[in-house]
C-alpha positions in Angstrom: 22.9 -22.6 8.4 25.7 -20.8 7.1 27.5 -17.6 9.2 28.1 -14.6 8.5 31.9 -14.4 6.9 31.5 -17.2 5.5 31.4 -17.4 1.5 28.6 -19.9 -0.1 28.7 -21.6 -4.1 27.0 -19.7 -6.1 27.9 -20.7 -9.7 24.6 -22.6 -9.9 21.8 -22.2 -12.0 18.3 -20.4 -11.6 15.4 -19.3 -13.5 14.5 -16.0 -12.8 11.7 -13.5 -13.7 11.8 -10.1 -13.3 10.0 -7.1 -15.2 7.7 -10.0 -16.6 10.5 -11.5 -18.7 12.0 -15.4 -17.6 15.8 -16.3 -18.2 18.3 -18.9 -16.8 21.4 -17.5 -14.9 23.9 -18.5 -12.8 23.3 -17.5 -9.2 26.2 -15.7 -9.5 25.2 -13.2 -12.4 22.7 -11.9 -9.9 25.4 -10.6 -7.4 26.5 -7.5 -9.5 26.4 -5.4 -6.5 25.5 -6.9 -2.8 22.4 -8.5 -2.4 19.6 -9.4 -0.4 18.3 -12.8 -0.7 14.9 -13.8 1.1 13.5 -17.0 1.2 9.8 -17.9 0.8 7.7 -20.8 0.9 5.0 -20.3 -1.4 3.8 -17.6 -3.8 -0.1 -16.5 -2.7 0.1 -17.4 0.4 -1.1 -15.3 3.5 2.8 -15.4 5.2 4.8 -14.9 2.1 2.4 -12.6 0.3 3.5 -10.3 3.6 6.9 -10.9 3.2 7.0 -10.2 -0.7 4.3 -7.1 0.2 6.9 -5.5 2.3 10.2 -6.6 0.2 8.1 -4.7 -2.8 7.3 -1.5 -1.1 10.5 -0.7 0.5 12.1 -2.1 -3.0 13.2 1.2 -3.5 14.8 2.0 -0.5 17.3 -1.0 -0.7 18.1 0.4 -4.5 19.0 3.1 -3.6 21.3 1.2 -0.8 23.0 -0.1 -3.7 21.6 -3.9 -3.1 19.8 -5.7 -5.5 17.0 -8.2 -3.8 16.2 -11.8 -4.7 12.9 -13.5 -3.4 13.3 -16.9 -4.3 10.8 -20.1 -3.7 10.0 -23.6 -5.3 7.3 -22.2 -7.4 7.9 -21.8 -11.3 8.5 -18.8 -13.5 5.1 -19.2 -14.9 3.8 -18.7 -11.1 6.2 -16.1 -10.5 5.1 -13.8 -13.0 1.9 -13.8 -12.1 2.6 -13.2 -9.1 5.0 -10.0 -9.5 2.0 -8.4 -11.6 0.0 -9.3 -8.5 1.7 -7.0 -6.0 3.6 -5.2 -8.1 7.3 -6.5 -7.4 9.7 -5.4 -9.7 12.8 -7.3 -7.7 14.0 -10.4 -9.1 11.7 -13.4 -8.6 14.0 -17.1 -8.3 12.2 -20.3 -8.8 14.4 -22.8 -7.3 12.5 -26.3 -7.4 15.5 -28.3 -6.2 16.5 -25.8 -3.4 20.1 -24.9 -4.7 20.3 -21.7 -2.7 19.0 -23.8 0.5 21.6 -26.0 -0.3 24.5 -23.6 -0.6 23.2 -21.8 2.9 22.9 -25.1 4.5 19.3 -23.8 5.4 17.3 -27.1 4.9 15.3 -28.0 7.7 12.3 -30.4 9.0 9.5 -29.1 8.8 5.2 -30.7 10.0 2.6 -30.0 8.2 -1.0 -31.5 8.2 0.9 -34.0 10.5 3.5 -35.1 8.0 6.9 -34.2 8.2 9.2 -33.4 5.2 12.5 -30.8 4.5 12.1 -27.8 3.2 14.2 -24.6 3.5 13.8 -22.3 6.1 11.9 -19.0 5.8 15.7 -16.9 6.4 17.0 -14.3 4.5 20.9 -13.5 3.8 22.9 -10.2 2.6 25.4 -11.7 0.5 29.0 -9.5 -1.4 29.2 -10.2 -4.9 31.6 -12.6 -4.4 29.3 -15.2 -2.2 30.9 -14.2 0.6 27.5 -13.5 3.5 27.5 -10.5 5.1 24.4 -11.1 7.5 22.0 -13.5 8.3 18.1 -13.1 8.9 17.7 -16.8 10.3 13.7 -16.7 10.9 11.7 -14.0 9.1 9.3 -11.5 10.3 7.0 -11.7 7.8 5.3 -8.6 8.9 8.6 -6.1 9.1 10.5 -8.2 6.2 12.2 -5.1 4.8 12.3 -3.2 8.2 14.2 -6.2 9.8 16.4 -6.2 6.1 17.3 -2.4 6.5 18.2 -2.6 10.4 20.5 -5.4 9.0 21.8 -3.7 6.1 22.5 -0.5 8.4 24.3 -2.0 10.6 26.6 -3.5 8.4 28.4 0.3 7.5 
């Protein structure tokens, strides 16, 4: 996984809903002021519908931070904007299918399931500068206290 300091690619593409409206970007287009980045397996699900449930009610909060945050998975926009109307998230939804962002953190891991084994990335989350450069590093979520454990970090960054 990559270290704080360290800067990441992020002239990648992704497609991204937000406000109900899908478009393509480059990773990179995202990062127009710091940003926080949390990784999730699976929209409606019980462990990520808590971590998008806190991300969306202390949304606010890291707006008026100046951060931007990004909840990205492997499910599609179509998926994604039903599942912003759902609990109300007006952040920036990232399907990423082929795990770019995993890819560029150096975040994929093994992972069991229903006794099979297969990669994934991990549920981590990551305050990146607008030039890719990763300011801190959440490297196992609390689902529970996402945007409690996302404000500590962002605080203790000043």
């Amino acid at each position: 996984m990559v270290d704080t300091g360290e800067k990441i690619d992020i002239n990648f593409p992704l497609k991204v809903v937000k406000n109900g409206q899908e478009e393509e970007v480059t990773f990179s287009e995202l990062l127009d002021r710091p940003t926080v980045v949390s990784v999730y397996m699976k929209n409606n699900t019980s462990g990520c519908d808590l971590q998008n449930q806190s991300l969306a009610e202390y949304y606010p909060e890291f707006d008026k931070k100046g951060y931007n945050v990004v909840a990205i998975s492997k499910d599609g926009c179509r998926s994604h904007i039903n599942y912003a109307e759902k609990l109300n998230i007006s952040y920036w939804l990232a399907s990423d299918p082929d795990y770019k962002f995993a890819k560029a953190t150096d975040s994929i891991v093994e992972k069991k399931m229903y006794g099979k084994t297969f990669n994934a990335p991990s549920r981590s989350a990551y305050v990146i500068d607008t030039d890719g450069t990763v300011l801190g590093v959440i490297p196992k979520v609390n689902t529970k206290a996402h945007a409690d454990e996302l404000l500590e970090l962002i605080n203790s960054l000043k």
